[in-house]
DSSP file (Angstrom, degrees, kcal/mol; ACC not computed):
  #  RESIDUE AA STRUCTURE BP1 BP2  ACC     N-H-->O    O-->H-N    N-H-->O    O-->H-N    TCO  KAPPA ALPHA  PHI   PSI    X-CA   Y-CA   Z-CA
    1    1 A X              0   0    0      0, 0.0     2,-0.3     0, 0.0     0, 0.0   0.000 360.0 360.0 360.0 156.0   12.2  -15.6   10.7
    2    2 A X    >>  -     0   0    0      1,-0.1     3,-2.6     4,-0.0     4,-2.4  -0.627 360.0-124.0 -75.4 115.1   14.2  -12.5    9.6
    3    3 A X  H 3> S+     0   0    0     -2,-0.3     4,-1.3     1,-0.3    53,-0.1   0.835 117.2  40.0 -73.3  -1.0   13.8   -9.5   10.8
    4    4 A X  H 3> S+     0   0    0      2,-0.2     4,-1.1     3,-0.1    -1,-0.3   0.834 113.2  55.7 -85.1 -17.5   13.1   -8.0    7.4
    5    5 A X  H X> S+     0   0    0     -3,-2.6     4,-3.0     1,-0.2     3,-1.6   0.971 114.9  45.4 -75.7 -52.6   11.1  -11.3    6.5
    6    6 A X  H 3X S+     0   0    0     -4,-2.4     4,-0.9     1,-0.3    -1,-0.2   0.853 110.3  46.3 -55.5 -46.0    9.3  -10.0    9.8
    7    7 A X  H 3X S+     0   0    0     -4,-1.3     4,-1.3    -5,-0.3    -1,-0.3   0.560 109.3  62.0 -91.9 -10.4    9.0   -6.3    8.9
    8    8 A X  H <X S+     0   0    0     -3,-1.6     4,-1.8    -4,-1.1    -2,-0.2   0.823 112.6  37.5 -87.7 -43.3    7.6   -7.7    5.1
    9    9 A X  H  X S+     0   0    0     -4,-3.0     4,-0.9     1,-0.2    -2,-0.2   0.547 107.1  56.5 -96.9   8.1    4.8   -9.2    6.8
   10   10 A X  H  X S+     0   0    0     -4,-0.9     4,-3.3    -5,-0.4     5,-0.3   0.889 110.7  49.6 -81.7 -50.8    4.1   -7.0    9.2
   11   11 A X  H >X S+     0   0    0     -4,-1.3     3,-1.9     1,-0.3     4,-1.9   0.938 110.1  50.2 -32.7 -74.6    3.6   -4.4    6.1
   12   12 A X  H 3X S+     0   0    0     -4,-1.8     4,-3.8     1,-0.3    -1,-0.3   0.789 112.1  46.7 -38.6 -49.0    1.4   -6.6    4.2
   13   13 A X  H 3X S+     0   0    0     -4,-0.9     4,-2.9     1,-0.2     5,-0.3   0.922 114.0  48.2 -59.1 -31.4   -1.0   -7.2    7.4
   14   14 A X  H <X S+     0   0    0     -4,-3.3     4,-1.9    -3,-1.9    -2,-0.3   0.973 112.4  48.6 -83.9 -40.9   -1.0   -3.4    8.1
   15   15 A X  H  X S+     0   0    0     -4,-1.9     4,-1.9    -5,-0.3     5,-0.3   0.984 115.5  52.8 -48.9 -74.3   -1.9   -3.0    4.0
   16   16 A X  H  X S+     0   0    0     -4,-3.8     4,-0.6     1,-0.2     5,-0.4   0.760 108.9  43.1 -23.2 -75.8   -4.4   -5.5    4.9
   17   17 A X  H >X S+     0   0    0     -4,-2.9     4,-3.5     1,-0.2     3,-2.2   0.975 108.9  51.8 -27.8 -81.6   -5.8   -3.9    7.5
   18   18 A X  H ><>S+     0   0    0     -4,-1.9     5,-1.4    -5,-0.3     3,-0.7   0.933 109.0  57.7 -44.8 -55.3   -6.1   -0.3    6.2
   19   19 A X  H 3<5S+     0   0    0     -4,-1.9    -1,-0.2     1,-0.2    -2,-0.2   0.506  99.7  55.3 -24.3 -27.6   -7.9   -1.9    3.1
   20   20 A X  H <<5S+     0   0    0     -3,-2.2    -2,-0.2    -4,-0.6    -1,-0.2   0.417 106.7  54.1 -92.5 -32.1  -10.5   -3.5    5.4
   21   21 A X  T <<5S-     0   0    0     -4,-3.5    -2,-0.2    -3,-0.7    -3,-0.1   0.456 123.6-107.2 -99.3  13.6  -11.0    0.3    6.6
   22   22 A X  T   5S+     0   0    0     -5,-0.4     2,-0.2     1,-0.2    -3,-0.2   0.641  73.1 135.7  90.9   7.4  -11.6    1.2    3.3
   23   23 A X      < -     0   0    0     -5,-1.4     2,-0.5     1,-0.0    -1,-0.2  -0.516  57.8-116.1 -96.1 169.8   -8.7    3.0    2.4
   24   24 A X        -     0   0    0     -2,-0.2     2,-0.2    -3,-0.1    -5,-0.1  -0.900  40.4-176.2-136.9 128.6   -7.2    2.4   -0.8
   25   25 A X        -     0   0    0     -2,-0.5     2,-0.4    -9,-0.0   -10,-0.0  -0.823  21.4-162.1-134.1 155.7   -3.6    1.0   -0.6
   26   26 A X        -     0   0    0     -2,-0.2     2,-0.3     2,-0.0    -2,-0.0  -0.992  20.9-144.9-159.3 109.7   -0.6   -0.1   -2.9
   27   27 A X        -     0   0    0     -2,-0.4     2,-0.3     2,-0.0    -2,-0.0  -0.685  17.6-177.2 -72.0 128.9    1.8   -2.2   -1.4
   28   28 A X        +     0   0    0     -2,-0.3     8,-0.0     1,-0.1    -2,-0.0  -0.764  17.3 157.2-169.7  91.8    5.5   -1.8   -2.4
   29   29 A X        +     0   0    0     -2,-0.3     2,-0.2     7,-0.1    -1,-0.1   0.061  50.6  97.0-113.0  16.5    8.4   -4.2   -1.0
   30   30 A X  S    S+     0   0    0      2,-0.1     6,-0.1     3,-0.0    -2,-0.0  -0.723  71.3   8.4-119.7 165.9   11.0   -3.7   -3.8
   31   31 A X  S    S-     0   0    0     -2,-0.2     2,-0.1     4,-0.1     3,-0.0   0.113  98.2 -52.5  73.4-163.8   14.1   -1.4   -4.0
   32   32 A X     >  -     0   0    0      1,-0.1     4,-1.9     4,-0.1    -2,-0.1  -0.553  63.4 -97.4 -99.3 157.6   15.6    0.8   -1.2
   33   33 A X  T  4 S+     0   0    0      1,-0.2     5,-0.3     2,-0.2    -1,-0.1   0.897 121.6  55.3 -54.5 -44.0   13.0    3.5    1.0
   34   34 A X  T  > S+     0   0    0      1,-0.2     4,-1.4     3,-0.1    -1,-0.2   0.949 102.3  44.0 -71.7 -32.8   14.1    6.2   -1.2
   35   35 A X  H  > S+     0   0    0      2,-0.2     4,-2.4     3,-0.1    -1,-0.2   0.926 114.6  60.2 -77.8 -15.6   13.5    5.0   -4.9
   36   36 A X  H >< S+     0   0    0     -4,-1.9     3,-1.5     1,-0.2     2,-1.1   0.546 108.4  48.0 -54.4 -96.0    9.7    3.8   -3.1
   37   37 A X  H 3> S+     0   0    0      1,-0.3     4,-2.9     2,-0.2    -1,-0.2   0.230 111.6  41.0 -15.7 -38.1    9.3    7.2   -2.4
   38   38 A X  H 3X S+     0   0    0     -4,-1.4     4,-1.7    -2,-1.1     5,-0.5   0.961 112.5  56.4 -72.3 -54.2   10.1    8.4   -5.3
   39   39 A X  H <X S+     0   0    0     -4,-2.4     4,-1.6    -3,-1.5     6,-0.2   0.785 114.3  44.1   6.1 -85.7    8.1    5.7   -6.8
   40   40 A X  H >4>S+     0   0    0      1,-0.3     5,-1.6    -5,-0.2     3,-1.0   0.843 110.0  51.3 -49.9 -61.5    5.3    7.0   -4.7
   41   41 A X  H ><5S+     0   0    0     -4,-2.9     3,-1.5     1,-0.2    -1,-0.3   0.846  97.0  64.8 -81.9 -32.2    5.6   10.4   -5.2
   42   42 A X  H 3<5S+     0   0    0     -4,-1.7    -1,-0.2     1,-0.3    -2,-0.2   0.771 109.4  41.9 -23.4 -38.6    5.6   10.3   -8.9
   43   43 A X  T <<5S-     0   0    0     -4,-1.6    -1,-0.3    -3,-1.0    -2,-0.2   0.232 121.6-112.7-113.9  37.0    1.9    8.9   -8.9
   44   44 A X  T < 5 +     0   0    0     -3,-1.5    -3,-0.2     1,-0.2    27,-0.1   0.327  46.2 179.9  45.7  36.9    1.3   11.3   -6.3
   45   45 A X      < -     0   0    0     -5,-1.6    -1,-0.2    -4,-0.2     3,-0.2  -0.136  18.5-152.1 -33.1 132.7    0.6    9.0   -3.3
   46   46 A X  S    S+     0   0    0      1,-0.2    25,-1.1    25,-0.1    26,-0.3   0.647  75.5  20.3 -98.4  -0.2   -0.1   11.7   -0.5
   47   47 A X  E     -A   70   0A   0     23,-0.2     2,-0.7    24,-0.1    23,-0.2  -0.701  69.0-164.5-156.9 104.9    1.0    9.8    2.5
   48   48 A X  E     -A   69   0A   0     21,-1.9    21,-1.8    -2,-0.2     2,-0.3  -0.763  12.8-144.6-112.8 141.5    3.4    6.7    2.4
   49   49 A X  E     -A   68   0A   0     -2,-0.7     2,-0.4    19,-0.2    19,-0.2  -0.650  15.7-161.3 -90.7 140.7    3.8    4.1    5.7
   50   50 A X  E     -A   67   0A   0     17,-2.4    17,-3.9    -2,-0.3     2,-0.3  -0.997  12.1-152.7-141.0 139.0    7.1    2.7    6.3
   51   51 A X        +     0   0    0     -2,-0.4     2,-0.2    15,-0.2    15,-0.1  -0.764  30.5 166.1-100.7 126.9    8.1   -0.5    8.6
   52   52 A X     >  -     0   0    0     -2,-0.3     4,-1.6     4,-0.0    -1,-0.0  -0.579  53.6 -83.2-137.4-159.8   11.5   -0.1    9.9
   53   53 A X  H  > S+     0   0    0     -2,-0.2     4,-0.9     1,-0.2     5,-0.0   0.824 123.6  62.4 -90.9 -18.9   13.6   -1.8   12.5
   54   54 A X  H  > S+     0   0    0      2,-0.2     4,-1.4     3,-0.2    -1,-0.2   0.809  98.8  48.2 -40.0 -50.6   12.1    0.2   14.9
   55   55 A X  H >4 S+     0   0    0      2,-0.2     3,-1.3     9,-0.1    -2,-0.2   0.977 115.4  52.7 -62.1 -75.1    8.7   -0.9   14.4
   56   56 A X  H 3< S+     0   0    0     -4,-1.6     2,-0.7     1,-0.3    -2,-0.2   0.714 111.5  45.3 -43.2-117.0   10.4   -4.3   14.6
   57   57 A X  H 3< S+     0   0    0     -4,-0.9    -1,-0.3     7,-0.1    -2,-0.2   0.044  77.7 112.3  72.4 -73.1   12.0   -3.6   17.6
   58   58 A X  S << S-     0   0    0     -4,-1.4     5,-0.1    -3,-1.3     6,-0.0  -0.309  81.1 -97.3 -95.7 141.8    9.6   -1.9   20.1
   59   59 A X  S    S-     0   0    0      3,-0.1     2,-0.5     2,-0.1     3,-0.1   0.583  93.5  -2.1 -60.9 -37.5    8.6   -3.8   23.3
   60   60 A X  S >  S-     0   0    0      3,-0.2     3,-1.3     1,-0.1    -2,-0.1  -0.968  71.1-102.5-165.7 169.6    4.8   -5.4   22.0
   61   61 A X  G >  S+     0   0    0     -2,-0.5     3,-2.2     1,-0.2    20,-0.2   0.877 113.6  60.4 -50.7 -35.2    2.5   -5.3   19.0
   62   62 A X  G 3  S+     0   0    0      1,-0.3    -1,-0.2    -3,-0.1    -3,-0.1   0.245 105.6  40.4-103.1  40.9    0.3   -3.0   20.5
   63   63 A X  G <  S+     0   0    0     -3,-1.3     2,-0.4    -5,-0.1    -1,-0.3  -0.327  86.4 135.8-143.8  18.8    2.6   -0.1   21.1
   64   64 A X    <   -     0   0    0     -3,-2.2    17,-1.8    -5,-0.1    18,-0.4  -0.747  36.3-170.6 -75.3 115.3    4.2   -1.0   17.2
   65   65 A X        -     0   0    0     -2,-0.4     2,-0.3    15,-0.2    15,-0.2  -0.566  10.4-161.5-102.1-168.4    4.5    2.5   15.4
   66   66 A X        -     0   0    0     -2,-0.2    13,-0.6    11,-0.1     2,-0.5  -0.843  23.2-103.5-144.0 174.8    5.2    3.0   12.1
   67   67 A X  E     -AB  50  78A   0    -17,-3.9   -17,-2.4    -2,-0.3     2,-0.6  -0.944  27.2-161.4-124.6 142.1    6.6    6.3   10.1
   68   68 A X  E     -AB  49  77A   0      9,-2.0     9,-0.9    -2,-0.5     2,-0.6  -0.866  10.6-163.4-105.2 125.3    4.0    8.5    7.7
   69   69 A X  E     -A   48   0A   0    -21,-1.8   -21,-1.9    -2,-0.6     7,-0.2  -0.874  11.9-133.6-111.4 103.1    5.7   10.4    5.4
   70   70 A X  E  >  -A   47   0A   0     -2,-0.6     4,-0.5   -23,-0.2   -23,-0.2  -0.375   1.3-152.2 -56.0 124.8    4.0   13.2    3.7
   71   71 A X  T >4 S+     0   0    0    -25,-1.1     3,-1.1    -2,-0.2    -1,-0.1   0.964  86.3  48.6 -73.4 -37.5    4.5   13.4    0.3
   72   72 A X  T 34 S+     0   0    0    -26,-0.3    -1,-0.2     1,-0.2   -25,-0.0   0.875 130.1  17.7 -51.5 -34.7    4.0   17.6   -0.1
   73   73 A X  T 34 S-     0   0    0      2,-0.1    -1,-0.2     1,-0.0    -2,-0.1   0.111  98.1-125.9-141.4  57.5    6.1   18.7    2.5
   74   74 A X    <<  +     0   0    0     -3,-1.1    -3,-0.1    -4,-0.5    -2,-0.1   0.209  51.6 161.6  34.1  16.4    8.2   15.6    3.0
   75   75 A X        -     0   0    0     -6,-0.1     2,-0.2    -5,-0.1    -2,-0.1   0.210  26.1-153.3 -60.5 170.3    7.3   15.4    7.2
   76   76 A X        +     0   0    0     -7,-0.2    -7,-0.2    -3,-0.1     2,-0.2  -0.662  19.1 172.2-152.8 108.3    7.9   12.6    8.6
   77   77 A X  E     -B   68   0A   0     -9,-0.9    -9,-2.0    -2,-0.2     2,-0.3  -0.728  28.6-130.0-120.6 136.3    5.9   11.6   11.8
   78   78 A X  E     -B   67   0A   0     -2,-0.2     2,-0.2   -11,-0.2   -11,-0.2  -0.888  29.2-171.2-103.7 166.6    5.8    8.0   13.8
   79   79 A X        -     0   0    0    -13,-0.6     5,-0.2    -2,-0.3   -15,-0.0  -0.797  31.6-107.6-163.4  83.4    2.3    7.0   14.3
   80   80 A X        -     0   0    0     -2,-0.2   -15,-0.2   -15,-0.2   -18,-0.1   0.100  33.2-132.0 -22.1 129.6    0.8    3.7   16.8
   81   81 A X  S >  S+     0   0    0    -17,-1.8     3,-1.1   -20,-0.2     4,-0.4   0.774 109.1  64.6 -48.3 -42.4   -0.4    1.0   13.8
   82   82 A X  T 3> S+     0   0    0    -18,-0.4     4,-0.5     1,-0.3    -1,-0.2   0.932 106.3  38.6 -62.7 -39.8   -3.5    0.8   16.0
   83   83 A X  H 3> S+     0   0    0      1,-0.1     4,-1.2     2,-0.1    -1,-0.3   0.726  87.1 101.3 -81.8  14.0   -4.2    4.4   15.2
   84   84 A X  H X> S+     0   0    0     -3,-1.1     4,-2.4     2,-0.2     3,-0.5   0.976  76.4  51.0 -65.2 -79.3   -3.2    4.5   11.5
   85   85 A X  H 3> S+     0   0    0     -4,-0.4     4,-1.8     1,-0.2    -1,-0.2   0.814 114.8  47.8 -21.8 -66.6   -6.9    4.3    9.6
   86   86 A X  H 3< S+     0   0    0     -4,-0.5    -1,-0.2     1,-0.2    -2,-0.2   0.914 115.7  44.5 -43.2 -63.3   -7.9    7.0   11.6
   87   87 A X  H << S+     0   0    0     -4,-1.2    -1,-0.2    -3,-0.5    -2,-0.2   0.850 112.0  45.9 -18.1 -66.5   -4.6    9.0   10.9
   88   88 A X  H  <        0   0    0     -4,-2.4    -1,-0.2     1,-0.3    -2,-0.2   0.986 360.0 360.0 -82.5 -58.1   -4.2    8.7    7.5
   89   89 A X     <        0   0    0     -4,-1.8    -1,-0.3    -5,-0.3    -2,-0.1   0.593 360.0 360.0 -24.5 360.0   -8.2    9.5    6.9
């Protein structure tokens, strides 16, 4: 597999996931990071997760982070997948 084929289903499980904890999630694979974002921030998403090659990358699943991007004041933080629900909450 590809490591974007890889970083597209890692997203999707982590949507999954975060759905299952009850948060309410919008999935979004198309275009370059920057038009999602705008994307996102137009319908005023407050916090969007992004899968990079990093993520890909780092040494096992259960040390995998991911980056939260705030939409108000554009932060950008990386954040362990395990701890995400909690996080985002």
């Amino acid at each position: 597999m590809e490591k974007d084929e890889n970083m597209a289903t890692l997203a999707k499980t982590i949507a999954t996931d975060l759905r299952k904890a009850g948060l309410t999630i919008e999935y979004d694979g198309s275009g370059n990071i920057g038009k999602r974002y705008r994307r996102q921030d137009e319908v005023g998403t407050p916090y969007c997760v992004t899968i990079d090659h990093n993520t890909i990358d780092e040494a096992s699943p259960e040390y995998h982070t991911v980056t939260v991007r705030y939409r108000d004041s554009m932060k950008q933080e990386r954040v362990s997948i395990i701890d995400l629900p909690q996080y985002i909450r």
